[in-house]
DSSP file (Angstrom, degrees, kcal/mol; ACC not computed):
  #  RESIDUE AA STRUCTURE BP1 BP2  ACC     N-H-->O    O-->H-N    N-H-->O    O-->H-N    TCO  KAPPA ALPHA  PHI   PSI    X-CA   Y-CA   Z-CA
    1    1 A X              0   0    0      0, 0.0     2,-0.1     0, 0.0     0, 0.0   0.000 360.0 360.0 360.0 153.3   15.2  -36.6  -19.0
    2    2 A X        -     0   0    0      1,-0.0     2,-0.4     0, 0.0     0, 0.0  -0.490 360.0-134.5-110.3-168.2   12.9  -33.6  -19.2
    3    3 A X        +     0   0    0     -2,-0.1     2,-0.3     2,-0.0    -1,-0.0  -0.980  28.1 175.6-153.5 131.7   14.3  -30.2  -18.6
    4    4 A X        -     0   0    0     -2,-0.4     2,-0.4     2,-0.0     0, 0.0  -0.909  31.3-107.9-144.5 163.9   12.0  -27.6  -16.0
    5    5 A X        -     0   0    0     -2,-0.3     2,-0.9     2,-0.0    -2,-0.0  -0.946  23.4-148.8 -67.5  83.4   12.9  -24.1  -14.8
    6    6 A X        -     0   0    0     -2,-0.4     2,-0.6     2,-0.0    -2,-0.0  -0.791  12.5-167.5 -82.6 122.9   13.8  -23.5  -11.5
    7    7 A X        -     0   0    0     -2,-0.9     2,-1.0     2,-0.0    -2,-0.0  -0.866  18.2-135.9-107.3 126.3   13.1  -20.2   -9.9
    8    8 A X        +     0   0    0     -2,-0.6     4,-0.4     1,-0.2     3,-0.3  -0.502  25.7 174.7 -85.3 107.1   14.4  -18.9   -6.7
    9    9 A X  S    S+     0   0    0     -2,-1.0    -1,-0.2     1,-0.2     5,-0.0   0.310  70.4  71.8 -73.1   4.1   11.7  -17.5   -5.1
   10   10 A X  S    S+     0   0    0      1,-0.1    -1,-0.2     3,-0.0     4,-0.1   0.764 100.4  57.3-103.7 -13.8   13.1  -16.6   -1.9
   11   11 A X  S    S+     0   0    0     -3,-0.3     2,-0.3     2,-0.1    -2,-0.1   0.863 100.4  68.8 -35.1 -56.7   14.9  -13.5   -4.3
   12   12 A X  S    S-     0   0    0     -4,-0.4     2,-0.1     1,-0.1     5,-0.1  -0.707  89.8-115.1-100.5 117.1   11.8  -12.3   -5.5
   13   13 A X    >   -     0   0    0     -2,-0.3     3,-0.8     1,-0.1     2,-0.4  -0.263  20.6-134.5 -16.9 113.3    9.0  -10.4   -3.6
   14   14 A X  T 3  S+     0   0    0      1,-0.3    -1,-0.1     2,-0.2    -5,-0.0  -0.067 102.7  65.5 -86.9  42.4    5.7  -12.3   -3.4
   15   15 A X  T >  S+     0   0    0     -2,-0.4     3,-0.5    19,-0.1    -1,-0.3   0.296 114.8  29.3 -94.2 -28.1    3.9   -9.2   -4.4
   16   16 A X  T <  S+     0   0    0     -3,-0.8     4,-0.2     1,-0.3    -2,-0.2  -0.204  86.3 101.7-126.0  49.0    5.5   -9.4   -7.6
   17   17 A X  T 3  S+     0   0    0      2,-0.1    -1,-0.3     3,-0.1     4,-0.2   0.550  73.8  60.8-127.1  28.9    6.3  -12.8   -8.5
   18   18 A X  S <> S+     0   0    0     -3,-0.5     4,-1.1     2,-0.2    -2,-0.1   0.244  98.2  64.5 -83.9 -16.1    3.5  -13.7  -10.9
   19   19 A X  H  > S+     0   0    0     -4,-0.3     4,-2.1     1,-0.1    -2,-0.1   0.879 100.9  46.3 -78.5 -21.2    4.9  -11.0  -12.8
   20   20 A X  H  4 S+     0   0    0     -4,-0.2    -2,-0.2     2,-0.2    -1,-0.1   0.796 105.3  60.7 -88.3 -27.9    8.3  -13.1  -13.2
   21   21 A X  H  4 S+     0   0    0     -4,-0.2    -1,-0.1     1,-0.2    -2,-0.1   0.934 113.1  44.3 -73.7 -27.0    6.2  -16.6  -14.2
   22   22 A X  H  < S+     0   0    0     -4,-1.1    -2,-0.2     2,-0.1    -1,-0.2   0.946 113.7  56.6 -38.7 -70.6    5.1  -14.2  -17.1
   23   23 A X  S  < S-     0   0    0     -4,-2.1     2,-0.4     1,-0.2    -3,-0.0   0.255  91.8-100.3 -59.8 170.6    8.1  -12.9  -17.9
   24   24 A X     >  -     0   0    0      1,-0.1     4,-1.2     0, 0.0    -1,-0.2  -0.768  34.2-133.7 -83.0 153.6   11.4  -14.2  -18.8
   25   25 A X  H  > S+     0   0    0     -2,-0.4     4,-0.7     2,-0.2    -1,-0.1   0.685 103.8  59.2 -81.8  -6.9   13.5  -14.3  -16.1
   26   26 A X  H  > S+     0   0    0      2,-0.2     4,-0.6     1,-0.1     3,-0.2   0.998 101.7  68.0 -82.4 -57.6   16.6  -12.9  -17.3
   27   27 A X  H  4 S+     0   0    0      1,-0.3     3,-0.4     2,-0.2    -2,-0.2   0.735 108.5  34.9  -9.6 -66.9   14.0   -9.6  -18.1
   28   28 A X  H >< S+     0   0    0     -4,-1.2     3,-2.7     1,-0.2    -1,-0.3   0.825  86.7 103.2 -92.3 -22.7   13.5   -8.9  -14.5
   29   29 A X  H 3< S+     0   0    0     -4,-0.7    -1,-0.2     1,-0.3    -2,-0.2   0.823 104.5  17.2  -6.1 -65.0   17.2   -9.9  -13.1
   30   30 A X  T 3< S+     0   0    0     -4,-0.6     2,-0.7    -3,-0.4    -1,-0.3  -0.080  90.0 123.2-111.3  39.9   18.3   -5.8  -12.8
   31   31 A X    <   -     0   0    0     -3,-2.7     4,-0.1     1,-0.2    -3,-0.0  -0.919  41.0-179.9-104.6 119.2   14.7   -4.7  -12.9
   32   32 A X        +     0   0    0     -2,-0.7     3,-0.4     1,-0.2    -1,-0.2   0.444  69.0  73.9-102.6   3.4   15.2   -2.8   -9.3
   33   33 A X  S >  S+     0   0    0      1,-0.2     3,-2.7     2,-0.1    -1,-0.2   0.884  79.5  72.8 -71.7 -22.5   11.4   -1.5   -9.2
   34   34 A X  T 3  S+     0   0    0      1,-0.3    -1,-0.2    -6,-0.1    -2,-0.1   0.877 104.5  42.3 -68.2 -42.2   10.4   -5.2   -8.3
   35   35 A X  T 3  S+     0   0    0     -3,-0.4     2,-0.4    -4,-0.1    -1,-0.3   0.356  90.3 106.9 -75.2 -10.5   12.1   -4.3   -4.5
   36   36 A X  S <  S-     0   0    0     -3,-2.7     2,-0.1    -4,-0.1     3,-0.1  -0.834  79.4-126.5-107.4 130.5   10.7   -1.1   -4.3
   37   37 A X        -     0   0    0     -2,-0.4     5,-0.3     1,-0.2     2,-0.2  -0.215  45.3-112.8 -87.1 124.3    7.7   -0.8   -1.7
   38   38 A X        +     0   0    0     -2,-0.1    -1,-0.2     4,-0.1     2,-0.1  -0.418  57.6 135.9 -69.7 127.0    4.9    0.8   -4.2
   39   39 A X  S  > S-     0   0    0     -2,-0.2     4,-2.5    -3,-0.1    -1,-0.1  -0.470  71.2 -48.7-148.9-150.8    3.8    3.9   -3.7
   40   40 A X  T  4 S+     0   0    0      2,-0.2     4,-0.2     1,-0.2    -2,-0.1   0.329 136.3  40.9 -83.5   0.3    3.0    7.2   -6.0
   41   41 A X  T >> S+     0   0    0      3,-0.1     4,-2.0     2,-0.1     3,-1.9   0.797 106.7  63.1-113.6 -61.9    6.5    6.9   -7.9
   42   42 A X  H 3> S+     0   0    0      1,-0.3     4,-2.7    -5,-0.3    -2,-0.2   0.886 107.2  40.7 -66.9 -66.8    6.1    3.4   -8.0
   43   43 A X  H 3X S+     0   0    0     -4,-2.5     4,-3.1     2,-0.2    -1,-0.3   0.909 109.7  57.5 -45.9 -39.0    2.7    3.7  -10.3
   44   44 A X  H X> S+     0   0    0     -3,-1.9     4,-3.0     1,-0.2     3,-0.7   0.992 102.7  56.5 -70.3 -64.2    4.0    6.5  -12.5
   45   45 A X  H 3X S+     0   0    0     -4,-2.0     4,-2.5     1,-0.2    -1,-0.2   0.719 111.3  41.9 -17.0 -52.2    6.8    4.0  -13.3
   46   46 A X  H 3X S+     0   0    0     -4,-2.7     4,-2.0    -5,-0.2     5,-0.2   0.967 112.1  52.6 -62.5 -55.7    4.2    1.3  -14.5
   47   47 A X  H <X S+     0   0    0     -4,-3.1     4,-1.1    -3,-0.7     5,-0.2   0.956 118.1  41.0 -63.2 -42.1    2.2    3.8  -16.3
   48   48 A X  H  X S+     0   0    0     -4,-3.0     4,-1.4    -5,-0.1    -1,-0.2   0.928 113.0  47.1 -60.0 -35.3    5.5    4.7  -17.8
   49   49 A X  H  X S+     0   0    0     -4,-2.5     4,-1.6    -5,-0.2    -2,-0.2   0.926 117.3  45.3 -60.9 -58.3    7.1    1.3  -18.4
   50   50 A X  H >X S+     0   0    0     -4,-2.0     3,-2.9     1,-0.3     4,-1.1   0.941 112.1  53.6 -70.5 -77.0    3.4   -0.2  -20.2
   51   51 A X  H 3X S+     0   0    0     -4,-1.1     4,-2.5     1,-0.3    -1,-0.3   0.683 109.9  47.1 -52.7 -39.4    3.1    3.1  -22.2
   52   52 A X  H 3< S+     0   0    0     -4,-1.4    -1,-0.3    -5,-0.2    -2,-0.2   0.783 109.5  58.2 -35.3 -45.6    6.7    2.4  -23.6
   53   53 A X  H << S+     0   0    0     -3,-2.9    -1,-0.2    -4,-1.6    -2,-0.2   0.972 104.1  45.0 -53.9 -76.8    5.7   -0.7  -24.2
   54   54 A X  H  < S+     0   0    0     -4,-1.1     2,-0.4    -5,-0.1    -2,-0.2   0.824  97.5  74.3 -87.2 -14.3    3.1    0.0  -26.4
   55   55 A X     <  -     0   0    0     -4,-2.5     4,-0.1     1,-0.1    -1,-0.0  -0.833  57.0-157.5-112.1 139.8    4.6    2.8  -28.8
   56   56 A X  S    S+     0   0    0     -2,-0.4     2,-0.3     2,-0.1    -1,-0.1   0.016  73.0  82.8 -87.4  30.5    6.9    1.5  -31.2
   57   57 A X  S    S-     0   0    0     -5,-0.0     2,-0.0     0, 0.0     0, 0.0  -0.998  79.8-121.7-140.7 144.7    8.4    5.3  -31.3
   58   58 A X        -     0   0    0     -2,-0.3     2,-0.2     1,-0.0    -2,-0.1  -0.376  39.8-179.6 -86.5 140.0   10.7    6.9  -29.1
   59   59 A X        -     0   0    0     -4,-0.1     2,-0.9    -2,-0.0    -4,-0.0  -0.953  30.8 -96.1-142.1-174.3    9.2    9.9  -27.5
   60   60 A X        -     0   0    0     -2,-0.2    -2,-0.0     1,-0.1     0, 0.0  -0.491  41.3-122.2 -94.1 126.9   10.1   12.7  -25.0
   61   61 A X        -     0   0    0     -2,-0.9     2,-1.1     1,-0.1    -1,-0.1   0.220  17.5-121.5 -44.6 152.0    9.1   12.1  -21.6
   62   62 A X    >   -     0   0    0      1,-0.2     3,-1.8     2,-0.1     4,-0.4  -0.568  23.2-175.9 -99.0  91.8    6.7   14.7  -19.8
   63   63 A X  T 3  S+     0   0    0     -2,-1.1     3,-0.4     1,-0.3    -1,-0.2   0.673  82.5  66.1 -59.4 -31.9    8.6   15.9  -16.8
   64   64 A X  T 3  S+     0   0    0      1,-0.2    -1,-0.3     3,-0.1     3,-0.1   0.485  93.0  68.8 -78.0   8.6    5.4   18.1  -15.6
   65   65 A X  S <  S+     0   0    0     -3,-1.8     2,-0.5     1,-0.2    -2,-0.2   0.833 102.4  47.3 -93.6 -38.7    3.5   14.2  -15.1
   66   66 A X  S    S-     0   0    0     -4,-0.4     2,-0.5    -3,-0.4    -1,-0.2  -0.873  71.6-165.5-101.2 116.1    5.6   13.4  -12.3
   67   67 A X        -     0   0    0     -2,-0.5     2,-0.3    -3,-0.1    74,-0.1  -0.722  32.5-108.2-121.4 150.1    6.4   15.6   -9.5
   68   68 A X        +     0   0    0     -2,-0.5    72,-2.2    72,-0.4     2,-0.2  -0.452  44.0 174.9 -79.2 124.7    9.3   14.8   -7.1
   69   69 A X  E     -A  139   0A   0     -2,-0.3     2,-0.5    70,-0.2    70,-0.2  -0.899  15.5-169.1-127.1  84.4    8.1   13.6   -3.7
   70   70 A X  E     -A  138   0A   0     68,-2.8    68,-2.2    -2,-0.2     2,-0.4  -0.862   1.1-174.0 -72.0  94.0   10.0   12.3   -0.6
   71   71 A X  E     -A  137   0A   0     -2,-0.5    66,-0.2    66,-0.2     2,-0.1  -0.865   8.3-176.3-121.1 136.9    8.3   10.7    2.3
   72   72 A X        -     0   0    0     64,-1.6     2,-0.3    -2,-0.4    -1,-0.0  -0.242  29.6-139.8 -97.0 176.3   10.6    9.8    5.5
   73   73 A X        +     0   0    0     62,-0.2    62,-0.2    -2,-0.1    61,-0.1  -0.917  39.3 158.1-147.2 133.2    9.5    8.1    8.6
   74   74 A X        +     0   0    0     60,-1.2     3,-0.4    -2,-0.3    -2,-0.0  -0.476  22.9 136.5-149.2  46.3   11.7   10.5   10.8
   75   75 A X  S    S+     0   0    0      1,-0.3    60,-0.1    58,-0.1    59,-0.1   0.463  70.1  59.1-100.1   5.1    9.0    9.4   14.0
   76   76 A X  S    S+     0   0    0     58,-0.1     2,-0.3     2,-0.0    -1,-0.3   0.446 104.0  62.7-108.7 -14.0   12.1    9.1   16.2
   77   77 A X        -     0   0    0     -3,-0.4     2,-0.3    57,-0.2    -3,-0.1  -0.629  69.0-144.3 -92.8 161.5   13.0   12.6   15.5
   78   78 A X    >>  -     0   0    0     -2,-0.3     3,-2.8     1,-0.1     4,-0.5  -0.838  44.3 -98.1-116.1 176.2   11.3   16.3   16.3
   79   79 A X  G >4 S+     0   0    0      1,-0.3     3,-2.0    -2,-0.3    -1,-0.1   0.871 122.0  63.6 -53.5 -30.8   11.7   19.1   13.6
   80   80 A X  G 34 S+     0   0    0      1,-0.3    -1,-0.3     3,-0.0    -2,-0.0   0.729  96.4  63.0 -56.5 -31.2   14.5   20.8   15.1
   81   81 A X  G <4 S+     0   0    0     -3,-2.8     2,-0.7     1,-0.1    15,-0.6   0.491  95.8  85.5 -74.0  -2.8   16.6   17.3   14.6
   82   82 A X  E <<  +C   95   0B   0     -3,-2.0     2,-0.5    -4,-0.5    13,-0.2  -0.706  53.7 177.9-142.1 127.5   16.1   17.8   11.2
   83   83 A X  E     -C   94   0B   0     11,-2.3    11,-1.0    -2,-0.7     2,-0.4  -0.734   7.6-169.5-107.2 157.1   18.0   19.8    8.5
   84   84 A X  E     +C   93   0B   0     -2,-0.5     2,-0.3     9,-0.2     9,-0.2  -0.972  21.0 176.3-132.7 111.5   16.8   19.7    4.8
   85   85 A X  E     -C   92   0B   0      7,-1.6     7,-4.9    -2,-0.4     2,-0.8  -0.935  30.0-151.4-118.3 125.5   19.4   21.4    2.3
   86   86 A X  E     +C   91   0B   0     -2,-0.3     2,-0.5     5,-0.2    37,-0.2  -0.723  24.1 168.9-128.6 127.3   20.1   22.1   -1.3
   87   87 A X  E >   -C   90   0B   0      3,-3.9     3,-3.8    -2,-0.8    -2,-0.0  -0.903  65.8 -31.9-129.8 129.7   23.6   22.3   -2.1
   88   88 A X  T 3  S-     0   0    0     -2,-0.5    -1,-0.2     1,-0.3    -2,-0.0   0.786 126.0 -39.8  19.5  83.5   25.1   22.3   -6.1
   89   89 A X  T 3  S+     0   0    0     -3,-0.2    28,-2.0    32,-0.2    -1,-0.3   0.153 114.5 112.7  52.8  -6.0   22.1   20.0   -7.5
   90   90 A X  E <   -CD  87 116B   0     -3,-3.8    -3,-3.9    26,-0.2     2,-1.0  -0.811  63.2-143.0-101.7 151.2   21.8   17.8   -4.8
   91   91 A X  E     -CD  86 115B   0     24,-1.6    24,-1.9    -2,-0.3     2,-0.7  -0.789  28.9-174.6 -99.7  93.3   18.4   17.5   -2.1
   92   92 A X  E     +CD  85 114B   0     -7,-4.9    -7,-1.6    -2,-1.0     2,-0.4  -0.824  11.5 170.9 -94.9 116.3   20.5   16.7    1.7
   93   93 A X  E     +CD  84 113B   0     20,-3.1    20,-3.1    -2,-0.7     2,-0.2  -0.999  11.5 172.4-131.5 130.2   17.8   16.0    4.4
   94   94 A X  E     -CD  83 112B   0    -11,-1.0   -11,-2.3    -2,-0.4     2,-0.3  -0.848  11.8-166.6-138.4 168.0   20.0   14.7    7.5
   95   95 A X  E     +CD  82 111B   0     16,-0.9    16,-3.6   -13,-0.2     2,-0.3  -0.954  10.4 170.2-156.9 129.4   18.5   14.2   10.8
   96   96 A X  E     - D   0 110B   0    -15,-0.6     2,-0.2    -2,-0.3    14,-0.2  -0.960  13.5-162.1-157.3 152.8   20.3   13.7   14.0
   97   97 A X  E     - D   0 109B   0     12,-1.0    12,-0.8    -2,-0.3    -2,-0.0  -0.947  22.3-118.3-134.2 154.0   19.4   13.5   17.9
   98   98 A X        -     0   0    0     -2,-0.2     2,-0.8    10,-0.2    11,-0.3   0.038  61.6 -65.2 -49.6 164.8   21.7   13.8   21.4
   99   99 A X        -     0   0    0      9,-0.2     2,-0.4     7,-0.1     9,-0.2  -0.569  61.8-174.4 -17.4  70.1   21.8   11.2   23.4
  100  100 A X        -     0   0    0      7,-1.3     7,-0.2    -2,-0.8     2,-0.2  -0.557  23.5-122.6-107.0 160.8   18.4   10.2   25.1
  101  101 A X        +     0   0    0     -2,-0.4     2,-0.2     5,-0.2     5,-0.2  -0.567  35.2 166.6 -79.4 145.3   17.5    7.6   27.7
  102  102 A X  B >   -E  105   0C   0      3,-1.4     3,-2.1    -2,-0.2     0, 0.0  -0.888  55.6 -73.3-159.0 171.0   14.9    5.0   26.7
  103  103 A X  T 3  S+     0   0    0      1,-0.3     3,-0.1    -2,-0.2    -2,-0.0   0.501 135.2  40.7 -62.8  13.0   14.0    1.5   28.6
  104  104 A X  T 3  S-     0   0    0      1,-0.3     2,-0.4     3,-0.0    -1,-0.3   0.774 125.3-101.0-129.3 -28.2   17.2   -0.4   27.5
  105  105 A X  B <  S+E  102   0C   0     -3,-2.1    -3,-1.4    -5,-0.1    -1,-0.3  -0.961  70.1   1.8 119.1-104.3   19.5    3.0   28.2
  106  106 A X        +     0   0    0     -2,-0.4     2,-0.3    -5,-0.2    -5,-0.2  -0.715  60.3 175.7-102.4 149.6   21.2    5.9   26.2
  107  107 A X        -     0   0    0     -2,-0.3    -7,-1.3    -7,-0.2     2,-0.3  -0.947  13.0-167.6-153.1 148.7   20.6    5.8   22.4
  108  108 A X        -     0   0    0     -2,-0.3     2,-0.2    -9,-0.2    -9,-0.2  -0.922  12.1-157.8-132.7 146.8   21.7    8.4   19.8
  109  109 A X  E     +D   97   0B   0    -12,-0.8   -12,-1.0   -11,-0.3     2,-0.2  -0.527  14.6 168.7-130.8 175.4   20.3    8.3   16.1
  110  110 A X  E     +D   96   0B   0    -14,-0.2     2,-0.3    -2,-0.2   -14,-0.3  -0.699   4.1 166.2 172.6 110.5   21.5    9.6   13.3
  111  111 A X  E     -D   95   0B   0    -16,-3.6   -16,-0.9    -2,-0.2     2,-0.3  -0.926  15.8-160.9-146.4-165.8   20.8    9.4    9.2
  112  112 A X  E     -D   94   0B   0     -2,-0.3     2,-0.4   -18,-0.2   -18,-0.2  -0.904  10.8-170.2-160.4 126.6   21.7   11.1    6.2
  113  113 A X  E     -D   93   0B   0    -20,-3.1   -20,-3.1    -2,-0.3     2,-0.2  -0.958   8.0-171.9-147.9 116.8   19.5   10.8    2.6
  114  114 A X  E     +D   92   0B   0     -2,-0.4     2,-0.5   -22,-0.2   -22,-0.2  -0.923   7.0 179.5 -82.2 127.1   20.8   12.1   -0.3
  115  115 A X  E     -D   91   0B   0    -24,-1.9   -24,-1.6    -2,-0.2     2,-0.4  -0.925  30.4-124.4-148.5 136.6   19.0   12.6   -4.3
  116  116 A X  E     -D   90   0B   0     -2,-0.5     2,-0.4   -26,-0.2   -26,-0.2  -0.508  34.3-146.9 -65.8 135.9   20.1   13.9   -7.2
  117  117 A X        -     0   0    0    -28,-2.0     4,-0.2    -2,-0.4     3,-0.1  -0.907  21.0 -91.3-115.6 131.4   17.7   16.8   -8.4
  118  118 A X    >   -     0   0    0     -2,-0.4     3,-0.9     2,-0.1    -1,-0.1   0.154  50.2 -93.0 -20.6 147.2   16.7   18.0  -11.9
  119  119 A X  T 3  S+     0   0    0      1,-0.2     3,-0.1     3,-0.0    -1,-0.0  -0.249 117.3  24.7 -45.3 140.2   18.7   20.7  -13.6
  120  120 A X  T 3  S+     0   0    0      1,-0.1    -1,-0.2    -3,-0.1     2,-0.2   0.448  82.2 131.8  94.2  -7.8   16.9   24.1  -12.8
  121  121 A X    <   -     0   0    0     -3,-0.9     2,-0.3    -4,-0.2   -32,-0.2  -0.739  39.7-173.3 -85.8 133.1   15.3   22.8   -9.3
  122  122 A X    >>  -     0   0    0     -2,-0.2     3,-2.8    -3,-0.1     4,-1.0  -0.965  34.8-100.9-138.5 142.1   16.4   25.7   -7.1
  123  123 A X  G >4 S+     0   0    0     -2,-0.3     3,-0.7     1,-0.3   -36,-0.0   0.813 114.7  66.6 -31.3 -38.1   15.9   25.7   -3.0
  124  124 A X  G 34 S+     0   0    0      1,-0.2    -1,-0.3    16,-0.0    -3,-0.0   0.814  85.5  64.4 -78.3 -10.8   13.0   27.8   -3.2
  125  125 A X  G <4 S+     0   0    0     -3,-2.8    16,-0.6    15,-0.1     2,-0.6   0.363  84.9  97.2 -64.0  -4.6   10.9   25.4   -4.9
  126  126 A X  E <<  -B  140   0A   0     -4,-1.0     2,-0.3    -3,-0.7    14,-0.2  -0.746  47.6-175.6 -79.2 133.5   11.0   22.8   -1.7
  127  127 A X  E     -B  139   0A   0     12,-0.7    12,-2.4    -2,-0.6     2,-0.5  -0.928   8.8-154.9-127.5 129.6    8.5   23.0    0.3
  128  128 A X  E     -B  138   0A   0     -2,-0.3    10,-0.2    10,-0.2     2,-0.2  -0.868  11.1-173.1 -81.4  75.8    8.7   20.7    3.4
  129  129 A X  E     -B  137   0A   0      8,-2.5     8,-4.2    -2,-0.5     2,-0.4  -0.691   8.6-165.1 -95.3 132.0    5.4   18.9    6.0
  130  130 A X  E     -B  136   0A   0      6,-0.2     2,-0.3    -2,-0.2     6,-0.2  -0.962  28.2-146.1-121.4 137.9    6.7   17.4    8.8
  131  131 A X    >   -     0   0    0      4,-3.9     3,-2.0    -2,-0.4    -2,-0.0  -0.712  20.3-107.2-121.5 169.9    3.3   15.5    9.6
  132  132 A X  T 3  S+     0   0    0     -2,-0.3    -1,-0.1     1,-0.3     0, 0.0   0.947 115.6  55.7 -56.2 -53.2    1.4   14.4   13.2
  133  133 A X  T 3  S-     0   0    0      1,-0.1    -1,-0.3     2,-0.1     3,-0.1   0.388 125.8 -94.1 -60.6  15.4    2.4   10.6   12.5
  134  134 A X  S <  S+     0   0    0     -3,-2.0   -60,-1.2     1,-0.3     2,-0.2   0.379  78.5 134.1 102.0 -44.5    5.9   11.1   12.1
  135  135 A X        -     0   0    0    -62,-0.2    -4,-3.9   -60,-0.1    -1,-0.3  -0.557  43.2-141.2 -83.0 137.5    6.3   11.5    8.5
  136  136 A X  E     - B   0 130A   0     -6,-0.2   -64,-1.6    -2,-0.2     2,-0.4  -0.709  11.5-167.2 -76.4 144.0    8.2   13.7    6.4
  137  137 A X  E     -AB  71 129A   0     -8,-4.2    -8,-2.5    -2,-0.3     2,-0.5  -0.863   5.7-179.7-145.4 108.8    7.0   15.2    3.2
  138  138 A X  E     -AB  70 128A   0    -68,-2.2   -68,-2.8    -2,-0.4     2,-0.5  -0.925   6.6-177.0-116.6 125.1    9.3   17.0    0.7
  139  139 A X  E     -AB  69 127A   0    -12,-2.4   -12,-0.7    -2,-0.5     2,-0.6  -0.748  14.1-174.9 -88.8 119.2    8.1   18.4   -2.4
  140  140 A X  E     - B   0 126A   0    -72,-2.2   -72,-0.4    -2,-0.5   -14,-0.2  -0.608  18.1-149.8-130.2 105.3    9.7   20.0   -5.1
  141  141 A X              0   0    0    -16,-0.6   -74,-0.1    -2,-0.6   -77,-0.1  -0.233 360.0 360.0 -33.3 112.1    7.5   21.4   -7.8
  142  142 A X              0   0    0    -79,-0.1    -1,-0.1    -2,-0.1    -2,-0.0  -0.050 360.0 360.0 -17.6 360.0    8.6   21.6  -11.1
């Protein structure tokens, strides 16, 4: 009897499952970037991961290559719904709206996103764009 591999694909992302026929599978098991919708964090990560990869010597990361970025989709709120706070190292951006009527009846929203922030990161280094489409964009500079 011959012995084959089954992989459960319905786990796994089809953007990223020719990286798992590569791989062993136990490799990507807790690897949680594979779920995470690629964007500008998402790259640095790769660029970190391969460069890791390829020196066999441990070195210190460059904190001034990446710069800490948030983008919401907040298109059911306006800016006034929305408060952005930084309280004893942590970035709180919460957003909440009254009651409004819409075609099915009364609806109220409501979220809350929290992120742990670098040592030293002090409120005045946020700067905030609440953009035409709906999106939020918070930066904090290094």
């Amino acid at each position: 009897m011959e012995e084959g591999i089954v992989r459960h694909w319905i786990n796994t992302p089809v953007r990223y499952q020719h990286k798992i026929v590569e791989q062993d599978l136990v490799q990507c098991k807790l690897d949680h970037s594979l779920f995470a919708l690629p964007g500008p964090a998402q790259r640095h990560r790769e660029k970190d991961k391969l460069s890791s990869e390829d020196s066999a010597e441990l070195a210190e990361p460059n904190k001034e290559e990446i710069p800490f970025e948030i983008m919401l989709d907040v298109v059911q709120f306006r800016p006034e719904d929305i408060m952005i706070q930084v309280f004893e190292g942590w970035l709180l951006i919460r957003a909440q709206h009254r009651r409004r009527m819409d075609e099915h009846g009364f609806i109220s929203r409501s979220f809350t996103r929290q992120y742990k922030l670098s040592d030293g990161l002090e409120a005045k280094d946020l700067s905030a764009v609440f953009c035409h489409d709906g999106i939020l964009v918070v930066k904090i500079k290094a």
